[in-house]
PABANU-951558 format. One record per residue (C-alpha): residue in one letter; x, y, z. Coordinates in steps of 0.001 Angstrom, whole numbers, plus 500000, padded with zeros to 6 digits. Last residue first. Example, Ala and Ser with C-alpha at 12.3 -4.5 7.8 and 13.67 -1.06 7.14 Angstrom:
S513670498940507140/A512300495500507800/
# end
This chain:
X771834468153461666/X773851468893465149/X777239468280463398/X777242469871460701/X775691472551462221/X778329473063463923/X780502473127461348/X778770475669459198/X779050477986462091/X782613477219462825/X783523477796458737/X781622481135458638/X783233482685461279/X786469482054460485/X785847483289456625/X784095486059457912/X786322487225461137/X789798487896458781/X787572489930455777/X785261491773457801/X788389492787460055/X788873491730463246/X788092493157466668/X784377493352466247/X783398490350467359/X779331488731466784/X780180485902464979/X783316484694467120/X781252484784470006/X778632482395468461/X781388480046466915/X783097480129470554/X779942478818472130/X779617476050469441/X783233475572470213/X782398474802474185/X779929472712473638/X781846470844470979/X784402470160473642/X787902471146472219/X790024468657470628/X793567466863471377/X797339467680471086/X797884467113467630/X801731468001466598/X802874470942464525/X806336470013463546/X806881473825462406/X808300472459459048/X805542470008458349/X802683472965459268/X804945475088457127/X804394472594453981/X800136472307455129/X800083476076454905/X799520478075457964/X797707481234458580/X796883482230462241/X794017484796462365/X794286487152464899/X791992489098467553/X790023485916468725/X793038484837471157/X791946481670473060/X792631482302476698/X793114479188478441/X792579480339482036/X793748478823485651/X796672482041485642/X799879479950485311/X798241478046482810/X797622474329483717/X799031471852480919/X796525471666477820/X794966468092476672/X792103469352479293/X790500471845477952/X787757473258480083/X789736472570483015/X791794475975482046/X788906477601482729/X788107479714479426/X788512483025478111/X787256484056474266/X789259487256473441/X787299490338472110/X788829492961474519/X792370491302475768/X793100488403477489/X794612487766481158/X797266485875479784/X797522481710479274/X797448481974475022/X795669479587472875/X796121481154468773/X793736480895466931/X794009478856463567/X793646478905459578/X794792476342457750/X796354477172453575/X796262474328451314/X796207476689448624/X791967475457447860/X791777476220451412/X792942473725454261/X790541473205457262/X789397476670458967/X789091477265463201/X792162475278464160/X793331475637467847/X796448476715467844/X799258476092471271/X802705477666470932/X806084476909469953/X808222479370470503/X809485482523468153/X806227484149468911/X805256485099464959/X807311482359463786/X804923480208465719/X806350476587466613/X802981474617466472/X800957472202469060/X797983471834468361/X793885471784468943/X791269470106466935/X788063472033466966/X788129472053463073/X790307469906461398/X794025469202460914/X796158468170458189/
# end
């Protein structure tokens, strides 16, 4: 349903609200997505912060930063994707996910088995896409 660098819209059962994922893992053999959630905080140790200018199919924060949250993997499958009426909002710069891949590679705030499959997807994406 969505691909990689492609950022949403989706009610999060986890927040009770719908919140903004940016997708880091097209659908598994399960049809399962994986995504990070885009929060407007401060951030925590091992998030990736942004300007909020540096994605600009998100509203201003009431901070001026997009902080996308590398300390959880997001699992949806393509039937709760229906459910939560996620909703494409627009894409991140490559740039700027080609930066995230890099960070997201060298985090230690996830487990081996959340940041490898993550990981591994961005950086054979980007590749992808520069070969």
């Amino acid at each position: 349903m969505f691909a990689i660098g492609e950022i949403a819209q989706v009610y999060s059962p986890i927040a009770g609200k719908k919140k903004f994922h940016l997708c880091v893992c097209c659908a598994n053999e399960h049809g399962v997505e994986r995504f990070l959630f885009i929060n407007s905080g401060a951030g925590y140790e091992g998030d990736f912060i942004l300007d909020d200018t540096e994605i600009k199919c998100l509203p201003d924060s009431p901070t001026g930063k997009s902080v996308v949250s590398c300390s959880l993997v997001v699992r949806y499958s393509s039937e709760q994707l229906k459910k939560y009426n996620a909703k494409k909002l627009g894409d991140l710069d490559f740039e700027i996910l080609a930066k995230l891949a890099l960070f997201f590679n060298k985090t230690t705030v996830l487990s081996k088995e959340d940041r490898d499959p993550v990981a591994g997807s961005l950086t054979a994406y980007i590749q992808s896409k520069k070969g």
